[in-house]
C-alpha positions in Angstrom: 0.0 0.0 0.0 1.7 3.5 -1.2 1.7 6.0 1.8 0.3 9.3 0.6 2.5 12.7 1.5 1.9 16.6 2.0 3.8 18.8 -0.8 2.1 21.8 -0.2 5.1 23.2 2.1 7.8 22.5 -0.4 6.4 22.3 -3.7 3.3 25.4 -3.9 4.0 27.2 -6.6 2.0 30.3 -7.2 0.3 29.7 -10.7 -3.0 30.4 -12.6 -4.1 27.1 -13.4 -5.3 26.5 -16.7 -9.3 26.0 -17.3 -10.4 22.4 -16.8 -11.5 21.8 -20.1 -8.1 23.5 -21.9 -6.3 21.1 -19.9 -8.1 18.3 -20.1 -8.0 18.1 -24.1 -4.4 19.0 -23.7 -3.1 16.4 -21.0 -6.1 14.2 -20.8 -9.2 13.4 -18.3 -8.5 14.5 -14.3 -10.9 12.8 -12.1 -11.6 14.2 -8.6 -13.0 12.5 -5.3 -13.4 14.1 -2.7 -12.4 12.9 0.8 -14.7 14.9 3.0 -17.9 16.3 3.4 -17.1 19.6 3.2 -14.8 19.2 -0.3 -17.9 17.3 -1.7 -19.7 20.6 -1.2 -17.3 22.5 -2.9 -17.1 20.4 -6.1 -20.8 20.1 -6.3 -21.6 24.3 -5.9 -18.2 24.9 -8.2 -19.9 22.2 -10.6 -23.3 23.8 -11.1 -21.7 27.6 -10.7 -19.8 26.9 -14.1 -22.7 25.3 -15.7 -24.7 28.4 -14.6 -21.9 30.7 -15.9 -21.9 28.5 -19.1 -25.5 28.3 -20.1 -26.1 31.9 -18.9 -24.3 34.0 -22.0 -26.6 31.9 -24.5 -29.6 33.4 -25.9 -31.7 30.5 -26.7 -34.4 29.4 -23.6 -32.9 26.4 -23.6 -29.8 27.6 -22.5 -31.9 29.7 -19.8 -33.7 26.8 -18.4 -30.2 25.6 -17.7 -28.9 28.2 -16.0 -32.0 28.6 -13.9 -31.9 25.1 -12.7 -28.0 25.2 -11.7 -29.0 28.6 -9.7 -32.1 27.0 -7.8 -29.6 23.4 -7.0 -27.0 26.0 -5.6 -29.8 27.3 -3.5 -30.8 24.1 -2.4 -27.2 22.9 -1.6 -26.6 26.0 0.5 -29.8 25.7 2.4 -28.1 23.1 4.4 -25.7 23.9 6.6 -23.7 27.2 7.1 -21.5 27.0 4.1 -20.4 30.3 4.2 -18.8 30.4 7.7 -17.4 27.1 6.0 -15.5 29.2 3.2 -14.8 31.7 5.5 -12.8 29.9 7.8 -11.1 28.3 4.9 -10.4 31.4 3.5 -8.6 32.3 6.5 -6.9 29.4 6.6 -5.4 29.8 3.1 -4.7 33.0 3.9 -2.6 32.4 7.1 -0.2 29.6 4.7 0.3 32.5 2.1 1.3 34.7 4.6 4.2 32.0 5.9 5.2 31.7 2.2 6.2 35.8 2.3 9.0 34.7 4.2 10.7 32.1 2.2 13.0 32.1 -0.6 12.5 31.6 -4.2 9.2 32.5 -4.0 7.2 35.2 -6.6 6.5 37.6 -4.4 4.3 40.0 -6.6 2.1 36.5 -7.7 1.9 35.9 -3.8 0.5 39.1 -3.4 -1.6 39.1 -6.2 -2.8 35.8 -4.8 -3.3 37.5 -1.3 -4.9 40.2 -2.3 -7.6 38.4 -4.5 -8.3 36.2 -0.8 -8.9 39.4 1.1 -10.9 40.7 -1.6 -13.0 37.4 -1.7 -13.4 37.7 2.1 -14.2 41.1 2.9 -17.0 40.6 0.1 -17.9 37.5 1.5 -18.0 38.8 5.2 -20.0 42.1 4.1 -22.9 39.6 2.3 -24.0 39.0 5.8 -25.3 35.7 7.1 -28.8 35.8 5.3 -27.3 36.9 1.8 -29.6 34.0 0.1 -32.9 35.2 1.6 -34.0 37.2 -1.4 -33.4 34.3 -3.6 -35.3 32.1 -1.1 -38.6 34.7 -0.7 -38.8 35.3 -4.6 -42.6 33.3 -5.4 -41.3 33.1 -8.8 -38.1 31.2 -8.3 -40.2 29.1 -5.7 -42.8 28.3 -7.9 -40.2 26.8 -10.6 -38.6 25.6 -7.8 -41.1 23.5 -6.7 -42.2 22.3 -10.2 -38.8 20.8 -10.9 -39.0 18.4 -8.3 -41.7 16.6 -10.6 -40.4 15.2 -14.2 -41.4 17.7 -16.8 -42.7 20.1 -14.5 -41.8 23.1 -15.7 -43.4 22.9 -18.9 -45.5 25.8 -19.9 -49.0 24.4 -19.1 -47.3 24.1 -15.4 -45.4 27.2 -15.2 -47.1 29.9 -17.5 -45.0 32.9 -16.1 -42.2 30.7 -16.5 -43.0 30.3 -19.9 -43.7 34.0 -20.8 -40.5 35.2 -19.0 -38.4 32.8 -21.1 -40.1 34.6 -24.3 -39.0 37.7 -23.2 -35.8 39.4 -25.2 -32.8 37.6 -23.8 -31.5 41.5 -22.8 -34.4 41.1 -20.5 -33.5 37.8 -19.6 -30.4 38.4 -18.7 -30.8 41.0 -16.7 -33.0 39.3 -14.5 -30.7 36.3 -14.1 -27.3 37.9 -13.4 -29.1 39.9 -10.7 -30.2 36.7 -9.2 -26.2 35.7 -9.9 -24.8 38.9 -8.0 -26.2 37.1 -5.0 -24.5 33.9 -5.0 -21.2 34.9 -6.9 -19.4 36.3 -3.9 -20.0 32.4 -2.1 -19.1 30.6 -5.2 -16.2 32.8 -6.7 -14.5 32.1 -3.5 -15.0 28.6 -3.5 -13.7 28.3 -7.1 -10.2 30.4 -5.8 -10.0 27.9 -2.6 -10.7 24.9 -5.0 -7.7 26.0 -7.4 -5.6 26.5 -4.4 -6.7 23.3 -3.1 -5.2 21.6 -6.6 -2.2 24.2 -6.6 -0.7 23.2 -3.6 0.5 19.6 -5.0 2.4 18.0 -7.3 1.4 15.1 -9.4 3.6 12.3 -8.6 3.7 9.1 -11.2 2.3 6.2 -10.1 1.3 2.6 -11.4 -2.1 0.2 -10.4 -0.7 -3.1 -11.0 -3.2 -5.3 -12.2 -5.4 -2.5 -12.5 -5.7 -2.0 -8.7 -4.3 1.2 -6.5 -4.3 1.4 -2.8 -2.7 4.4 -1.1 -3.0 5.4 2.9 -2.4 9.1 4.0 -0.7 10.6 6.7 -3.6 10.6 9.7 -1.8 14.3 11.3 -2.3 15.7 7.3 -5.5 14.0 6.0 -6.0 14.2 2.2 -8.7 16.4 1.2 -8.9 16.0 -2.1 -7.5 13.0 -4.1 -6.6 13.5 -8.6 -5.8 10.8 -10.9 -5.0 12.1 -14.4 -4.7 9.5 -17.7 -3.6 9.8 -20.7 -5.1 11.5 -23.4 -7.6 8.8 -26.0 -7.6 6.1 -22.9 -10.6 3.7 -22.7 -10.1 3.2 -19.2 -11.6 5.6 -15.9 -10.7 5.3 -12.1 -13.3 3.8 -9.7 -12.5 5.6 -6.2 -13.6 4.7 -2.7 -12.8 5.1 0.2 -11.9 8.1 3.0 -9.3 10.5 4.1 -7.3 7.6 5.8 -6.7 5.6 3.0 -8.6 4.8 -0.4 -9.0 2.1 -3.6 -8.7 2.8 -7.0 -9.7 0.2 -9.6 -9.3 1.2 -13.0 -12.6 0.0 -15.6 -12.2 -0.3 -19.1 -14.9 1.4 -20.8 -16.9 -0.5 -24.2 -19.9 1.6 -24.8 -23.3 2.8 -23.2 -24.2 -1.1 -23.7 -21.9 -3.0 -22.1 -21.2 -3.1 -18.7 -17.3 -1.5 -18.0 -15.2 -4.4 -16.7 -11.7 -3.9 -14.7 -8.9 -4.4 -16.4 -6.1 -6.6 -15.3 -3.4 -4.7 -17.2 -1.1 -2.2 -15.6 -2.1 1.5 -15.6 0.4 4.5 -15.7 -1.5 7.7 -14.0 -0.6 11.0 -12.6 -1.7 10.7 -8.8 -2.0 14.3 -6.9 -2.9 14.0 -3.2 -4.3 17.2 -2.1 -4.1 18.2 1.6 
């Protein structure tokens, strides 16, 4: 069983990572799993931010009804629990290991301060929302109403949602005018969870690895738990990681994929795979 390590004190380089999808047609598929609760929240709100981000600078409705039903699972998501305190603290917390990198050599210091001053920024906007920043969003009837409706299959169409239906016919100017004031209220949560998630990747190296057989098994340190784990492949492969486990130790088992039809089976070939441990 490979023992899992912290870079993050020697190797944290301060870089603007690359978009995920540049770098996945680039260097190939990176697949994610979270190791706690609170980094599954992350990935899920950064997931359905960018499809709200994506979908909301198209015109068509279609592209609308997208965006509208990222923004009300991002309100659902953040009904439970206080996420923000959540990001707060882990705001500070990135913060504080900046602030010891100010004294070591070698390091960019006007990228470190860049990097600083985009986390202060984050969490003085952040802190200024207040506590009850989603209540608008929460007490509008109309993004109730749709809200409600999408909990049934096909219930949003128009016979369902009428207003729904004349709002999405109005000029997308008007459209989007509505939407990114709905998206002014959430972006100050969600922009800084997409900066702690890049610094969350940032602070670790990929390290080579191999899954003989097709099976992986790594255990982390317990005083550094891993937070997040990556396993990148090569570019064209027909094969995807299979990850379970916790933030003690975890199993990979690598599936060859055939099509939609065919069940994926393991493979019992070696795999070569990027492995980053994030703590």
């Amino acid at each position: 069983m490979k023992k899992g390590f912290s870079t993050a004190g020697q190797c944290f380089t301060i870089r603007r990572m690359t978009s995920p999808d540049s770098s996945r047609q680039a260097a190939g598929p990176v697949y994610e799993q979270p190791l706690n609760e609170r980094m599954r929240t992350f990935l899920r709100l950064d997931f359905l931010y960018q499809q709200a981000l994506f979908h909301e600078e198209r015109e068509d409705a279609w592209s609308t009804r997208a965006a509208m039903s990222a923004l009300l699972e991002i309100l659902a998501i953040t009904a439970r629990g206080d996420i923000r305190s959540e990001v707060l603290k882990d705001l500070e917390r990135q913060m504080t290991v900046m602030h010891d990198y100010t004294t070591r050599p070698g390091v960019d210091t006007s990228r470190l301060k860049a990097v600083l001053t985009n986390l202060t920024g984050l969490r003085t906007e952040l802190n200024s929302v207040g506590a009850l920043f989603m209540q608008r969003l929460r007490d509008s009837e109309f993004l109730n109403s749709i809200k409600h409706r999408s909990t049934i299959p096909g219930g949003t169409c128009e016979f369902d949602l009428p207003d729904y239906r004349h709002w999405l016919d109005q000029p997308f100017a008007t459209r989007t005018k509505a939407f990114s004031d709905w998206m002014a209220t959430i972006r100050p949560l969600c922009d800084a969870v997409t900066e702690l998630l890049w610094l969350t990747r940032g602070a670790a190296r990929p390290r080579p690895e191999v899954a003989t057989g097709g099976v992986f098994q790594i255990a982390f340190e317990r005083e550094n738990p891993c937070q997040l784990l990556r396993i990148a492949l090569p570019a064209g492969t027909q094969l995807f990681p299979e990850i379970s486990g916790s933030h003690h130790r975890c199993s990979v088992r690598f599936l060859l994929w055939a099509d939609a039809s065919v069940r994926p089976v393991q493979t019992t070939e070696d795999v070569q795979f990027q492995l980053t441990v994030c703590t």
